[in-house]
N, C-alpha and C positions, 0 to 999 in steps of 0.2 A: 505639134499643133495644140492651142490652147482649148478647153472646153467650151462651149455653150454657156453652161450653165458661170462662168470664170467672167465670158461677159453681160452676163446679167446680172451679176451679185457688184461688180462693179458700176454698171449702171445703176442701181439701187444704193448704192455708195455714194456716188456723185451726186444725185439728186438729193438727197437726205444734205449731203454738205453742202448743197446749195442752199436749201433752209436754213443750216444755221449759219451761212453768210450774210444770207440776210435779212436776219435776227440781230446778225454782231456789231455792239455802238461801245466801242471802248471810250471815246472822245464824247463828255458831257458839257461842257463848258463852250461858252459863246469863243473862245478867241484860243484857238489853237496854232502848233506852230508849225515851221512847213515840215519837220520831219515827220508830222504825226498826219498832215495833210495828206505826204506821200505814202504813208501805211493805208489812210483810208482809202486811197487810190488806190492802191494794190489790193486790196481787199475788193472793193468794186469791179477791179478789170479782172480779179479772178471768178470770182460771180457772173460775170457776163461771159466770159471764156465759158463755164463748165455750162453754163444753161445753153450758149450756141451749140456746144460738143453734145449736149443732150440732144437738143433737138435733132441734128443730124443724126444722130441713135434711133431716133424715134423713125425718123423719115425712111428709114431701112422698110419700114411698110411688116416687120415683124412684130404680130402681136405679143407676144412673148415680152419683145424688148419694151414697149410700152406699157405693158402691163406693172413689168420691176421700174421703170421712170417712174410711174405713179405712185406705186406703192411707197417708192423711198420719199418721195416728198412727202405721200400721208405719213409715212414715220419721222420724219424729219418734225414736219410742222406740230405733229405731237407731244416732240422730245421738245422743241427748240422754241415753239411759239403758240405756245398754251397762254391760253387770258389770265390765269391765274393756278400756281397749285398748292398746296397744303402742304408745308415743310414739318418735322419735329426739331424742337430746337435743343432737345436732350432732357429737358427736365421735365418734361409731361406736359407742357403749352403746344400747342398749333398754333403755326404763324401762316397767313396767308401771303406768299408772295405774287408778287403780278410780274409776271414777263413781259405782258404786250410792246410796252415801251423801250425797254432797253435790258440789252444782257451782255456783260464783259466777253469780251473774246479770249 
């Protein structure tokens, strides 16, 4: 039998990778083609799967398990979809880059 604590930290996993699906815009350009259509499809219908699979997690009515849902989004959305953060580009400059908009998958 698996631990408690084995699905919590998977919960916390999932949710955290639900942020940065949808964060993820590989496709910048107005006219894309269907194979790239059908990534961004799958990339969506995976995002909707793991937030239903979340929700039903949550719905367990265990605070525990709600508790790591949240946490992994607040860490996700930290990692993934920060308004901007402060890169070094190696030679002693700070460059500010912005996430909000778009971040390669």
């Amino acid at each position: 039998m698996v631990p408690h604590y084995i699905y919590l930290f998977v919960a916390f996993l999932l949710s955290a990778s639900v942020e940065w699906l949808s964060r993820c815009r590989s496709f910048h350009t107005s006219w894309i083609s269907n194979i790239d259509g059908l990534k961004i499809t799958t990339i969506h219908a995976a995002r909707v799967g793991l937030t239903y699979l979340l929700m039903l997690s949550v719905m367990s009515f265990d605070i525990v398990v709600l508790v790591a849902v949240v946490l992994g989004h607040a860490v996700g959305f930290f990692l993934f979809a920060r308004p901007g953060i402060v890169q070094e580009t190696g030679v002693g400059d700070m460059v500010k880059v912005d996430l909000s908009t778009s971040m390669p998958c």
